[in-house]
Structures are given as C-alpha cells and as structure tokens.
N, C-alpha and C positions, 0 to 999 in steps of 0.2 A: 388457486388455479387462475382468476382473475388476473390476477398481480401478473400472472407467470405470460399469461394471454397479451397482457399490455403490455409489458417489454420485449415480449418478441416481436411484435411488431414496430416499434420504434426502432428496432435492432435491423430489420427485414427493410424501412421507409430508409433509413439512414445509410445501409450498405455501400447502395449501387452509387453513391453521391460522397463518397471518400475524396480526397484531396491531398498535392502537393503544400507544404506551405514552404513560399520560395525560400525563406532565409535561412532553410537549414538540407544538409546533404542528402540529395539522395541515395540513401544505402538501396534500396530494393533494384537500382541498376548494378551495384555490384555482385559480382559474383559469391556464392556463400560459403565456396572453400577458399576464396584471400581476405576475406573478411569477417573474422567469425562472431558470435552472439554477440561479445563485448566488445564491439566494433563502438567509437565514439563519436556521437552528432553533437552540431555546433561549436568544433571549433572554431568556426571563423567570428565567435563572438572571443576567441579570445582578447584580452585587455592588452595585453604585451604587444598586441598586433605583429607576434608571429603565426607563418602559415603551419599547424599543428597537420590540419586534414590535408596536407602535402603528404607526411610521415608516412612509408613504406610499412605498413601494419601484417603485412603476409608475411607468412612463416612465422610469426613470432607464435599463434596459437593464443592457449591462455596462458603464456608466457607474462601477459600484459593484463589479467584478468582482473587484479583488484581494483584499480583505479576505474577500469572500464565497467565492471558492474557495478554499475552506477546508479540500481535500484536498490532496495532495502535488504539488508544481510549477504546473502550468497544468493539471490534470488534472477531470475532472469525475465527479459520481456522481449519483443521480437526483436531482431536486429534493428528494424528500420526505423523504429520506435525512439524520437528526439526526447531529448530530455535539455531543456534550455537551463545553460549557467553560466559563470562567468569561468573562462578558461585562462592560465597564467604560466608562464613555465618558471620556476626560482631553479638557477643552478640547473642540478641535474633532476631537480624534482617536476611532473608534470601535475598541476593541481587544478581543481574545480571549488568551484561556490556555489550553494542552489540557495536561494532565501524564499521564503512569500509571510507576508503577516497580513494579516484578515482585520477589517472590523466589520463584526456582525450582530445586526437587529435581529432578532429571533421572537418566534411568537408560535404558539402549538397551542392550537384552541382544545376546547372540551374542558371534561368536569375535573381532571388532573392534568389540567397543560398549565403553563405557565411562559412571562416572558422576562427576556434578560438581553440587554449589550452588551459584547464580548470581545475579546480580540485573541483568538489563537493564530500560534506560525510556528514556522521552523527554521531552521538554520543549518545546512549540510556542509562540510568541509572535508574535503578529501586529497589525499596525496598518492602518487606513485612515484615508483624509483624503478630501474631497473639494475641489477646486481647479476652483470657478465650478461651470455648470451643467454640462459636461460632461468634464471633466476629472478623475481621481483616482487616486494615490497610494498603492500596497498596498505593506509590509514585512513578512517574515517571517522569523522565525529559528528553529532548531529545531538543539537538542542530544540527543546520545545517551549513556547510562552504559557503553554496550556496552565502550568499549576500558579500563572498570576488570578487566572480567573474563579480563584475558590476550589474547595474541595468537593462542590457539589456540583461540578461542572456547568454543563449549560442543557434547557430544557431539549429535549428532545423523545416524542413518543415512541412507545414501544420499545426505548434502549433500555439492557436489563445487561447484569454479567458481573457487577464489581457496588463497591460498599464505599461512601461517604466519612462513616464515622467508626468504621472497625465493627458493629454491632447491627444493621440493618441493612438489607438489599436497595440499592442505589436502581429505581424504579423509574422511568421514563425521563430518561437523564442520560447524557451521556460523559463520561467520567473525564478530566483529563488527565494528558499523557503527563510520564513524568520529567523534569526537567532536563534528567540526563537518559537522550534516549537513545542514543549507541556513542560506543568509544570502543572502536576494534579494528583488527589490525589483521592483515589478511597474507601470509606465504606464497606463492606457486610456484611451482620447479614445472618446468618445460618438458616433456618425456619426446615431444617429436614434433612435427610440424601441425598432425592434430589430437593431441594428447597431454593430457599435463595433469599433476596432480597439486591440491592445495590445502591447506590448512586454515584455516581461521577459527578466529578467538577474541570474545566480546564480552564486558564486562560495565554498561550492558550492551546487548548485542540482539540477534535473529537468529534463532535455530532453524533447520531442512525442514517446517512444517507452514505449508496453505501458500497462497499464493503471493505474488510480492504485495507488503502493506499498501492499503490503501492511499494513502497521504502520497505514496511514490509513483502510483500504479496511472498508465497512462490513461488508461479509463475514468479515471478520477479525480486527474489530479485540478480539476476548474470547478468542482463540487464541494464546496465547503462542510456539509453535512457530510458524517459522521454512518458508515450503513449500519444499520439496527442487524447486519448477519457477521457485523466483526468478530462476536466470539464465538463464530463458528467457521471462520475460519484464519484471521489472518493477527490474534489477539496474543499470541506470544512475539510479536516485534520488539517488545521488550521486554529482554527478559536479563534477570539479575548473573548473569553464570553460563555461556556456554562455546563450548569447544565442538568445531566442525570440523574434520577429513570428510573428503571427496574428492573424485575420478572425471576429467571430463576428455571424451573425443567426438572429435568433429562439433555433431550438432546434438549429442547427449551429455547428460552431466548426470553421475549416482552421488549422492550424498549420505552422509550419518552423521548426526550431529548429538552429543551429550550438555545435556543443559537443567535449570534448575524448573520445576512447574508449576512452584510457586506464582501466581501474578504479584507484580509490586500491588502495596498496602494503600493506604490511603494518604500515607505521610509522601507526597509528589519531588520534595527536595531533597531527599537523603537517598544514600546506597543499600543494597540488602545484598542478606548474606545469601553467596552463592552454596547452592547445595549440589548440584549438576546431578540428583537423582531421577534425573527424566530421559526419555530415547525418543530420537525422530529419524527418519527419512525420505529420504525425497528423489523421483525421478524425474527429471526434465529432458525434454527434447525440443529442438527448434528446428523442425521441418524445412522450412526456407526464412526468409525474411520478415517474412508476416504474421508468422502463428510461434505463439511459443504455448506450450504445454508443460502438465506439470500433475502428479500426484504423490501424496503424501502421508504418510502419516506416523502416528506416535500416541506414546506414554503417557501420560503427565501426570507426577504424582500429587499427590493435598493440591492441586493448584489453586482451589477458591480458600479465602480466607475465613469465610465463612460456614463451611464444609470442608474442617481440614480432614476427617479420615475418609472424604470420597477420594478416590482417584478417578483419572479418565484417561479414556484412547480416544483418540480421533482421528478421522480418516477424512481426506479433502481431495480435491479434483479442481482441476482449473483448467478453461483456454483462453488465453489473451489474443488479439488481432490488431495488426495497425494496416494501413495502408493508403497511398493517395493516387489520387483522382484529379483532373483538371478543375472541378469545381469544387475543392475541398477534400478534406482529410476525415479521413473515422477513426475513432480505437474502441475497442468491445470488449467487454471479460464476461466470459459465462463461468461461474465457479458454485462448487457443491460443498457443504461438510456435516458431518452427521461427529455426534458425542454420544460415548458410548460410557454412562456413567457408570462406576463401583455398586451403586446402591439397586442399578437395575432398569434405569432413567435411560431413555434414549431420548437423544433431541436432534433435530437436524436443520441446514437452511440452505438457501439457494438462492441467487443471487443473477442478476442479467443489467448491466452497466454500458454505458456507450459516451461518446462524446463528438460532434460534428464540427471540425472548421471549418465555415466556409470563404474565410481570410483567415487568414493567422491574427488581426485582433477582434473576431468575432468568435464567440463558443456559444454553442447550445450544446446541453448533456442532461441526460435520463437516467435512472434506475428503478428495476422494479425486484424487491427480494420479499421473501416469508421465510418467517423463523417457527418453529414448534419449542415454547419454551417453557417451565414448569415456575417461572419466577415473577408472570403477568398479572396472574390471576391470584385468587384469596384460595389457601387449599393447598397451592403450590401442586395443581394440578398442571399436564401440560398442553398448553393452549396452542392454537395455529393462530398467527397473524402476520401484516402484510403491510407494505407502503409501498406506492408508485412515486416519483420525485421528479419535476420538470425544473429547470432552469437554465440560462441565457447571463452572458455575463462581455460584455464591451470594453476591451481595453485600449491604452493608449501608450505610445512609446513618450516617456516623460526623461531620460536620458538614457546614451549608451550601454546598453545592458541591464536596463530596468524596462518595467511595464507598472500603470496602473489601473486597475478593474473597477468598473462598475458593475454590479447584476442583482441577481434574483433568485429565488428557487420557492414553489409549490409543489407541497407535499400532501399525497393522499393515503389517509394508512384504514387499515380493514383489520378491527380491532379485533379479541376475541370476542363470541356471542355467552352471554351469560345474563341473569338479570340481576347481578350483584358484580355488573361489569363497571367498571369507575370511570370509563371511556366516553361513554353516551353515544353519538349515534356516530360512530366511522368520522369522531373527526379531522382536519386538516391542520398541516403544519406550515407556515412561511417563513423568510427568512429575505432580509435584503443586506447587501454585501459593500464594501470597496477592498482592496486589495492595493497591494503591494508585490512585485515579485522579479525576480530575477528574469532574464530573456538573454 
C-alpha cells in the first residue's frame, strides 16, 4: 500500500505540469476521426528530408496500421503519444529506425544484492508498403544486446520469473532479452474509412496479451530498469510462435492471437520451437488522443521452464496517458495483472509509471509496483513486495537524429517480512547511466 501511496502521488504532483516538446507534431490538435491511433509523430526527423507529415493520412483508417503501430506487437498507445526515430522513404517503402544502447553502473545493496556494468539496447527496424487503395504491408524487426551481457543478467532486487541455467530460479536478477526479439510482418485490408481488419504473424513476435512492452512503452522508455511486475504483465513480448486476427473501428481494436507459452529458455541466441498452444485476447480503446486503454487476457500453456506441467491464465488491465502542457510533457501507465496458476497459486501485480519533460532534453521519471510472488522467499510461499524508483536523466543532441544521455535512478524496494528473509532491512537499489539513442 506504501508503494501504491507513493506513486500516486508523483502521478497526481506531475499531472497538472504535462508539456509540449516542440520538435515533434502535435497530434492532440488534430482531430481523432482523420487521424486515427496509428497516426505517426516525427516525421520531420525524417533523413531524406522529405515532408512525410504533409502525407494526407484521412481515410486511409488502419489501411496504414502496421508501419504506424509503432509500439510492440499489435499493441497501441495514445495517438499523441511521440515515438522519436529516424524516418526514410526507399521507393515506395516508408521506413523507421529506433536505436538506444545503455551503459549501466548498477549496484543493489543488501545481503543478496550485488553489482555489475552493463550495456543493454535495441534496435527496431520497420517497413511499410502500401498495396492499392486498401491493402498494406507492415515489417518489423527488432534486436537486442541483452544476451552479450551473460546468462545471468544484471543484479536487480526482487526480479523473479525465469532460470539462468535450465535448473534454478533466476532470483533478484533480471534476465536478458533474447537476441532475436521480433521478426513479423503484419497484413491489413481496409473494410471502410474506420474499419479494417488485419492479420499478423511473428516468429518471434507479441501476442493480444498486457500492455505494450515496456522498453516501447512511453512511460518508460528513459528508465533503464527493468519493472520487477514484467511477468505479470507484459512478459510474453517474446514469444517463439504467434499468429494474430483482429478487427479495428474507429477508436476500438478486438483481437485474438494463437501463440506458443512457452517463455524462451536460457540459451538467449538460438530459435525455439513454436508450438502456438496458447490463446490470448485483447480489447483496446482509444477514447481520444490521450488515453489509450486496454484489457486482456489468456492461456498460457507449461510457460515456465521450470514448471512444465503448470499452466496459466492471466488476466491484465492497462491505461496509458500522454499529453502536453506549456511547461512540459507527462506519460503515465497505471496497469494490473493477476496469474492464475494450474496448481492453485494465484499471484498478482500492479504497477504506477510516469515520465516528466520539462524540455525535451530534460527527463525525470518514477515507478512504483508490488508484485505477490511465491518464487522470493525459502518455502516458495507467496510473499508481497514492492519498489518505488526515482530518476533524472540529461541529454544532449550530439548529431542529426541522435541524442546522448546522462542520468541516474534510485530505488527503494520493501522486501518481504520474514526472519529467514535474505533482504535485510528494505534495501535500496542504484544505477548510474549514459545513453545513446535515436531522436
């Protein structure tokens, strides 16, 4: 409840104090029937130095959808909601770039912390085509540096969910991602000016389930840390296997996605085999410009590798916010999910994220989540615990469509209470940063 106390109130301090940042479009002046969800900001960073955000985008619908969901999987976040990359046109193809690579000091005090230098990033690459008046063509691929940094990732408290070496619980650590962490290719057929329906297929890819990954998620994405409530909700972004149909009109989109539930293994550079015995779903709505919404849920068969004959259901809740202000910019996600295990285990977590510009190369951002998990403690009882996370991070335009960052973050985590707790007293976590990234 703590936890839950302290990010609502940063969420509440940070609101009224949202912001324009000039160098990208403002969507929340357009109207939200000729501009819909997957409406695209920053064009005018395109490289070609053609004028893209000239491009007459009405009527097309989600005629135009895969290029422009521009978040993880088939996932949505508010219209007005910028997403900095580098924009190009080849031919008839319109394409984007997103990069950022990290180098991070880390340090998580207490009786099981530990510390380590690091450098995780990514690398997003994406295409559209369009194919006649209502037909188009979205590809996407997207790498991660994560599996240079070892199989035991990097310290971080209270992260629990995934295995090191096939045979033990990877305990206050957070895992990295695998190298290939989408390659998929997205259909949409046009039904009317707001109606369309699409297909996508990822190998590996994101099923209809929790809200878009973090790493994409605008709430997040100047916060290097890693939330301790990923696998509850937003932990299948990679997944080995899955095929998405869905329906979208206007400012709703239903989904069903068939995919495999497996999580990838501990081996970060190789493919697994898809099995697509899993179900998800997903509702989303985008009310206006600012809020986008979302719940979901699903299947998952054996997903832990460590508990192959558990299965689970999980069910998640999400709302994203962006919006600006004369003195700066906010984005917020409040999101839920609860696991509903085979063996009888319920676990759940809950989540409150924000991010302040008060320039475009100033960022402050916050989180506060608690997770209830059975994999903390000795007993593999299930325990509640919790981290609040402050950090500030300074960047600097160092050329055309790049930025690089200086910052910080301090973490406070609110361990479980036991007296064979290995935590000792609530301790804290730091981390100092530079950055590299796309603008």
């Amino acid at each position: 409840m703590f936890s839950r106390a302290i990010g609502l109130s940063l969420f509440l301090l940070a609101a009224p104090a949202a912001a324009q940042d000039h160098s990208q479009m403002d969507h929340s002046k357009m109207d939200h029937g000729q501009m819909n969800h997957d409406a695209m900001p920053g064009m005018e960073h395109d490289m070609s130095g053609m004028a893209h955000d000239g491009m007459d985008m009405a009527g097309h619908a989600d005629a135009m959808a895969p290029m422009l969901w521009r978040w993880s999987g088939t996932s949505w976040q508010p219209d007005s909601a910028p997403q900095p990359g580098i924009h190009l046109m080849l031919d008839k193809w319109m394409t984007m770039l997103v990069g950022r690579v990290w180098g991070v000091a880390d340090s998580q005090c207490g009786p099981d912390g530990d510390s380590k230098v690091f450098a995780p990033g990514m690398l997003m690459a994406m295409a559209q085509r369009d194919f006649g008046a209502n037909d188009t063509l979205g590809l996407r691929t997207m790498f991660s540096l994560d599996p240079f940094m070892g199989r035991r990732g990097y310290p971080l408290l209270l992260a629990n969910g995934e295995t090191a070496d096939g045979k033990t619980h990877l305990i206050d650590r957070q895992h990295p991602h695998d190298l290939f962490m989408e390659l998929a290719a997205t259909w949409t057929h046009r039904l009317s000016d707001t109606d369309s329906v699409f297909l996508y297929g990822g190998y590996p890819g994101e099923p209809a389930l929790g809200p878009t990954a973090y790493m994409m998620r605008i709430s997040a994405m100047d916060n290097p840390s890693t939330p301790i409530a990923h696998h509850w909700l937003d932990s299948t972004h990679i997944t080995f296997g899955v095929l998405t149909a869905g329906w979208t009109h206007d400012g709703w989109k239903l989904e069903v996605s068939q995919f495999t539930g497996r999580e990838p293994d501990q081996h970060r550079f190789d493919f697994e085999r898809a099995r697509f015995d899993s179900t998800a779903a997903r509702l989303s709505w985008n009310p206006d410009s600012h809020w986008s919404l979302q719940m979901s849920g699903g299947f998952l068969k054996s997903p832990e590798q460590l508990d192959p004959d558990h299965d689970e259901t999980r069910f998640t809740a999400s709302a994203t916010w962006y919006d600006a202000f004369p003195i700066g910019s906010v984005a917020a996600t409040l999101a839920y999910g609860r696991k509903y295990l085979s063996d009888g285990v319920d676990e759940d977590a809950a989540l409150l994220e924000t991010e302040f510009k008060p320039t475009p190369l100033w960022t402050l951002f916050a989180r506060a989540e608690t997770i209830a998990s059975n994999e903390l403690m000795p007993g593999h009882d299930v325990r509640r615990a919790g981290a609040v996370s402050l950090g500030l991070v300074r960047d600097f335009r160092v050329a055309d469509g790049f930025k690089l960052g200086l910052g910080g973050l301090y973490a406070f985590n609110f361990t479980p209470a036991s007296a064979t707790a290995p935590y000792g007293d609530n301790p804290r976590g730091a981390m100092a940063f530079v950055r590299l990234l796309t603008d």
